[in-house]
C-alpha positions as CSV (number, residue, x, y, z in Angstrom):
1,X,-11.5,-17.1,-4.7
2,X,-9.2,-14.5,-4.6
3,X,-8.3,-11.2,-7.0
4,X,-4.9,-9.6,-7.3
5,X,-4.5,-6.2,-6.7
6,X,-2.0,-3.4,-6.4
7,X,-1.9,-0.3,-4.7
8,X,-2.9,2.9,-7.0
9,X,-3.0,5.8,-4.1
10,X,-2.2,7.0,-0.6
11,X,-3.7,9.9,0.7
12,X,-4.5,11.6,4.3
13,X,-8.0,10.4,5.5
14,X,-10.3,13.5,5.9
15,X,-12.4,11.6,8.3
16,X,-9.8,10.0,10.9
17,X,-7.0,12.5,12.2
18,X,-3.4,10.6,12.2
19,X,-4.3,8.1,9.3
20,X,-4.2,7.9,5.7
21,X,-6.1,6.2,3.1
22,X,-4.9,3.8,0.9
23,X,-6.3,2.6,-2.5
24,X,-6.2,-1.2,-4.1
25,X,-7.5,-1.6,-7.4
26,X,-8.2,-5.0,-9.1
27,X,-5.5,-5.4,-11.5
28,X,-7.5,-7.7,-14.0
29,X,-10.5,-5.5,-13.3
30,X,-12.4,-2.5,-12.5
31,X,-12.9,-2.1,-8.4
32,X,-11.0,-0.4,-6.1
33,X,-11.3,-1.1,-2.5
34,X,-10.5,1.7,0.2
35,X,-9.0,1.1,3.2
36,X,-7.6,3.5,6.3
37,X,-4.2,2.5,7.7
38,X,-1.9,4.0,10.2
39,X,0.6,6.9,9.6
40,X,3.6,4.9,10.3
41,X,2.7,2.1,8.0
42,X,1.5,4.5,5.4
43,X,4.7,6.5,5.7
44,X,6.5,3.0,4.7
45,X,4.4,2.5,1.9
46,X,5.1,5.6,0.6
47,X,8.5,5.3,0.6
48,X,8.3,1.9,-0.8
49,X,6.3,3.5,-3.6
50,X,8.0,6.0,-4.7
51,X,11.3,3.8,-4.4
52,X,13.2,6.0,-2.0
53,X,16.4,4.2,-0.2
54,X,16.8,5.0,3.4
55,X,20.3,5.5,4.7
56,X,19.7,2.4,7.8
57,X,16.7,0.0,7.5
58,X,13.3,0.6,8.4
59,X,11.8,-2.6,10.7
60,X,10.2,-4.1,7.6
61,X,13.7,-4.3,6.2
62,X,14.7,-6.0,9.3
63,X,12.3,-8.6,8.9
64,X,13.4,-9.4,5.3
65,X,16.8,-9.9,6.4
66,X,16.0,-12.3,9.2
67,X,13.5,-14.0,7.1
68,X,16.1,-14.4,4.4
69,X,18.8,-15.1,6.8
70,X,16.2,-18.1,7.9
71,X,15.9,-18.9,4.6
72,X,11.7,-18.0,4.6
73,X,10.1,-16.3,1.8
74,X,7.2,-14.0,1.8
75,X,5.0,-15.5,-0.5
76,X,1.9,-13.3,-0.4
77,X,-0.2,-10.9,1.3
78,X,-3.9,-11.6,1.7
79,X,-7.0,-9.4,2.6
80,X,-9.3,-12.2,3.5
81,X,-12.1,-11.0,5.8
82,X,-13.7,-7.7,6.9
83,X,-16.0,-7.7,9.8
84,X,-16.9,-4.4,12.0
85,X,-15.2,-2.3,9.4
86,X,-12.2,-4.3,10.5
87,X,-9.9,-6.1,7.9
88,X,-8.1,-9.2,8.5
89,X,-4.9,-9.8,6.5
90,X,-2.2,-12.9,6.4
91,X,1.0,-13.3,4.5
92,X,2.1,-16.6,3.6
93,X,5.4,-17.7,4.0
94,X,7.2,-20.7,3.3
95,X,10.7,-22.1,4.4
96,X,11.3,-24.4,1.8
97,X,9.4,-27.4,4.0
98,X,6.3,-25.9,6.1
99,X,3.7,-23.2,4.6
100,X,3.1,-20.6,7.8
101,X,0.4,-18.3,7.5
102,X,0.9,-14.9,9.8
103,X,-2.2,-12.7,10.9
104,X,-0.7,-8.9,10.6
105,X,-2.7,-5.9,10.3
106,X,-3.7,-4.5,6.8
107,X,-0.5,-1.5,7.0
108,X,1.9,-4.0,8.2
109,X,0.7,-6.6,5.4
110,X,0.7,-4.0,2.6
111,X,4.1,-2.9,3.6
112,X,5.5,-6.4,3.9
113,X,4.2,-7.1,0.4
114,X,6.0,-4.0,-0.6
115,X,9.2,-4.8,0.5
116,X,9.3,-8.8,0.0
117,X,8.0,-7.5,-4.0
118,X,5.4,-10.1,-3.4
119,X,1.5,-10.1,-4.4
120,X,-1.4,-8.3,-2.5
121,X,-4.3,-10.4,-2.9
122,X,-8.0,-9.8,-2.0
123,X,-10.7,-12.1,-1.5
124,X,-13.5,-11.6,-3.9
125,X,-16.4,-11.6,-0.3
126,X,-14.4,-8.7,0.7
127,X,-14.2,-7.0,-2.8
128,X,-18.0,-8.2,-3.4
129,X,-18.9,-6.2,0.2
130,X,-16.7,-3.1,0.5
131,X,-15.3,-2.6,-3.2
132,X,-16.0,0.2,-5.3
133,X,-16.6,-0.1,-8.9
134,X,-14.9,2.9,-11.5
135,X,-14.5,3.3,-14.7
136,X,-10.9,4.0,-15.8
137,X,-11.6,8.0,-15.0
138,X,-12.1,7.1,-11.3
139,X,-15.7,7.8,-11.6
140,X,-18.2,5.3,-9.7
141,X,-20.4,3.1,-12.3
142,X,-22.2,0.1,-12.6
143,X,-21.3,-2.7,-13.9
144,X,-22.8,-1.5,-17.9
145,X,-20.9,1.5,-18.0
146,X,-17.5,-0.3,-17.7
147,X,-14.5,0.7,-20.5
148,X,-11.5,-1.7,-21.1
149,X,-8.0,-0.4,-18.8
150,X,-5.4,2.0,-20.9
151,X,-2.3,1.8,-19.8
152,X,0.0,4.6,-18.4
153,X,2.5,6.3,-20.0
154,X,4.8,7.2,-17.3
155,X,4.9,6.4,-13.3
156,X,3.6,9.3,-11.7
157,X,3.8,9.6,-8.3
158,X,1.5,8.2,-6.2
159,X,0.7,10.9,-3.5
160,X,0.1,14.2,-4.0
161,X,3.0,16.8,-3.1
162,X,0.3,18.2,-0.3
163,X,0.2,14.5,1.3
164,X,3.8,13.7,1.3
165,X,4.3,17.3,3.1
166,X,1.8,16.6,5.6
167,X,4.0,13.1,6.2
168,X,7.6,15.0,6.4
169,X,5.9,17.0,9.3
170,X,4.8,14.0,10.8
171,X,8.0,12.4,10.4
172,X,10.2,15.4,11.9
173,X,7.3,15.5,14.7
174,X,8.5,11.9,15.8
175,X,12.2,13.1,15.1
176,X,12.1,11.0,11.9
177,X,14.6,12.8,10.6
178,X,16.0,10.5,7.7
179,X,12.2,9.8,6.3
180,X,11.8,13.7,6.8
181,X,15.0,14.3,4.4
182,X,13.3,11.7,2.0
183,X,10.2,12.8,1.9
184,X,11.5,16.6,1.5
185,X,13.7,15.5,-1.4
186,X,10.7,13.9,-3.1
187,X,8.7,16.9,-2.9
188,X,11.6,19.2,-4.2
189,X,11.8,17.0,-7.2
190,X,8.0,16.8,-8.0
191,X,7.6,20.5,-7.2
192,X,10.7,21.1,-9.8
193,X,9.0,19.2,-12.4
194,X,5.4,21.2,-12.1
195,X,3.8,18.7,-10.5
């Protein structure tokens, strides 16, 4: 069986140097599940999720246009094992004739699902083993202490302003200048409105 779930946070990993931490919740539910990716693939997340347009495609925009231009759709991403501490992922695709499945690595798989708009979907052994369950605070709690969702307001952003600087260094680092001048816009707006 398999849960739903979207991604509610990217942030730099305090215990590995060079990689970030990104957050899945269950979207008809109350667990989150951890996981650490690379930089580079959490640098495409992030734009992704906070919708900023790069002026020449990153490579996961290359693949949609060749998988479009083949006529094959991303039909899903799925977190389906974990062993070692190690997650295994798969999107599904489909031509129109013949389902392929496609091992990737959770980053890759995440920012796939990002930029297809498809679902992320996680099995409920790997929720069951490495999930976390919150109350709508954040707070851990067992399964009595659980409150029905509220939903936001507003989109806020995703990442703090501290995280997204720490990737426009990384990205002018690796001469990244475009994701750089992104990023660096993104802050200047959050930082304008007191975020």
């Amino acid at each position: 069986m398999k849960r739903e779930v979207k991604i509610i946070g990217l942030s730099y990993s305090q215990s590995q140097p060079n990689a970030y931490v990104v957050v899945l919740s269950e979207v008809n539910g109350h667990r989150k599940l951890p996981i650490v990716i690379k930089s580079q693939d959490a640098q495409t997340i992030a734009l992704r999720l906070e919708s900023l347009k790069m002026p020449r495609p990153l490579t996961h925009d290359i693949i949609k246009k060749m998988a479009e231009g083949y006529r094959i759709d991303c039909q899903e991403s799925l977190i389906y094992k974990v062993l070692e501490g190690v997650f295994y992922c798969k999107i599904a695709t489909n031509n129109g004739v013949d389902d392929v499945d496609i091992e990737t690595t959770v980053g890759d798989a995440l920012a796939i699902s990002l930029t297809f708009e498809c679902p992320i979907y996680v099995t409920e052994e790997v929720l069951a083993t490495c999930g976390i369950q919150t109350d709508d605070t954040g707070n851990v709690v067992d399964d009595s202490e659980i409150k029905p969702k509220k939903k936001k307001k507003k989109k806020d952003s995703l990442m703090s302003i501290e995280d997204l600087k720490r990737m426009m260094d990384e990205a002018i680092r690796n001469e990244e200048y475009e994701v750089a001048a992104e990023l660096r816009d993104k802050i200047t707006k959050l930082e304008s409105e007191g975020k």
